[in-house]
N, C-alpha and C positions, 0 to 999 in steps of 0.2 A: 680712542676709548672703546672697549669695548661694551657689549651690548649693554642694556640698565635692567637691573631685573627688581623686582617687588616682591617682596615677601614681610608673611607675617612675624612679627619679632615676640621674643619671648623671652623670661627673665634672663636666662645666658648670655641676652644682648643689651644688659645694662648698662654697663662702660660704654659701650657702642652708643648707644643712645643719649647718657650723659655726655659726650665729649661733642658728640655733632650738635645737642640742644645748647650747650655752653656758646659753642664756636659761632653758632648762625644767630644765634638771639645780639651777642657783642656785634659781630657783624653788620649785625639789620638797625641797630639802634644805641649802640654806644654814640656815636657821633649826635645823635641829638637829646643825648639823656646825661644827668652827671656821675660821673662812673660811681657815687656812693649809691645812688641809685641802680643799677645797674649790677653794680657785685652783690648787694640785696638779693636783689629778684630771683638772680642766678643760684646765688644759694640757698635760696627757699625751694625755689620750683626745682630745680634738678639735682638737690644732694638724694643720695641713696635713699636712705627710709620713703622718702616723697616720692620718689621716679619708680620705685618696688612698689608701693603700694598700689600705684596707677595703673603698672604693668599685670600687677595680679586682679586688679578690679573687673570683673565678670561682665561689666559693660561698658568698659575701654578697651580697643584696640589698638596697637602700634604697627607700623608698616615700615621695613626699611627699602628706600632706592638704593640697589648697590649696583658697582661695573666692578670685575672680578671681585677682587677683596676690600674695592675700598667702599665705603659706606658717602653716599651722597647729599642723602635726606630722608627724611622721615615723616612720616603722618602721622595723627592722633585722633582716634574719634569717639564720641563717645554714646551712648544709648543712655534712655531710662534715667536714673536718677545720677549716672556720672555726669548729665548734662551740667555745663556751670550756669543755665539759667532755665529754668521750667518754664518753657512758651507750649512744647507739647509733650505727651510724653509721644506720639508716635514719628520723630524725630529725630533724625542724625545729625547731631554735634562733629565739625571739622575741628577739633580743637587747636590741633597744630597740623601746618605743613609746613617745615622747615628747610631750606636747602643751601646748601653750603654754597657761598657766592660764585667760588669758582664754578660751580655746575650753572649760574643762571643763564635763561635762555637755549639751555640742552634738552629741552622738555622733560627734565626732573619733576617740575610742577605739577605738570599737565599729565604724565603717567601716575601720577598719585590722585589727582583728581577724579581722573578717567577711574580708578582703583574706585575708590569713593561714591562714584553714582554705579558702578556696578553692585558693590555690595548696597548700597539702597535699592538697586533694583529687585537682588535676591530676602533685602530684609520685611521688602514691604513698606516701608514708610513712606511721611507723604510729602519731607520737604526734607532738604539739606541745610543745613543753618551755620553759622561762622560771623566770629568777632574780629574785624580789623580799624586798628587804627587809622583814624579818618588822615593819616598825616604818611601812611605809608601808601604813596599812590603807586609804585608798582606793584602791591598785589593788590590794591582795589581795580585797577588795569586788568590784570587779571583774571580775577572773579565777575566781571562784568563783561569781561569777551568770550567764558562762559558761562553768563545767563544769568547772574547773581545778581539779583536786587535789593534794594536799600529795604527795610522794614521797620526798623527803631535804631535807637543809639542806646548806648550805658555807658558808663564810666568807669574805668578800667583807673586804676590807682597803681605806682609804679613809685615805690618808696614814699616819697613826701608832695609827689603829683599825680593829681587827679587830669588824663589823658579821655578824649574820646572814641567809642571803640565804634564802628558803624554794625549794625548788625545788617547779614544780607542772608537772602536762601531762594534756593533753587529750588519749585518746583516738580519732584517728581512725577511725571507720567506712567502707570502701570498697564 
């Protein structure tokens, strides 16, 4: 494989973006959701109009992992009032890290992350924040072997079930 680069994505990287959110979200949670659920979500969260408007929103950001042409994974973040819950405004929302299964363990994640607390470093903020489901222990795994702490719960609803999300956030140091 070769190298993994990161870069900012922009509406041209729609299709790119919809096919890898389709693919990794089935991935990570078809097996324990019923796919009426499931083909829901998918077409809510990532048909065009929805995944445009996110990509044009002036306090979301999108990040792709790519190795030559193929697209890996992606980030999502978001500032100010794209947060999906108002705990600060001076806060960065992880809203998605997505990564296509065959990449895990490539440090796909973990160059997105690393991504993630650099631009809080240049943004100024005072914490990193992020919703996971209490039921996906590898990336609570994850976000806790880089420094992510529990802080609240909320409820994350996913067709006709009501799931629990952990909220966690990394303190930034300036």
């Amino acid at each position: 494989m070769s190298s993994i680069k990161i870069r900012k994505a922009t509406l041209t990287d729609l299709e790119a973006i919809q096919n890898i959110s389709k693919q990794t979200f089935i991935e990570t949670f078809a097996a324990v959701n019923t796919p009426e659920n499931i083909e829901n979500y998918v077409k809510e969260s990532f048909n065009s109009e929805q995944l445009t408007s996110e990509i044009n929103n002036a306090d979301s950001q999108f990040y792709l992992a790519t190795s030559g042409n193929e697209i890996l994974g992606y980030l999502k973040i978001n500032f100010g009032d794209a947060q999906t819950e108002t705990i600060t405004k001076n806060a960065l929302e992880v809203h998605r890290i997505y990564v296509s299964q065959a990449f895990h363990g490539k440090n796909v994640g973990q160059l997105l992350l690393d991504e993630v607390k650099k631009i809080a470093q240049h943004t100024g903020v005072d914490y990193i924040w992020l919703g996971v489901w209490e039921e996906n222990h590898r990336a609570l795994r994850f976000y806790t072997k880089n420094g992510f702490v529990e802080f609240d719960k909320h409820v994350f609803t996913l067709g006709n079930e009501e799931q629990t999300d952990l909220l966690m956030r990394l303190i930034i140091q300036h």
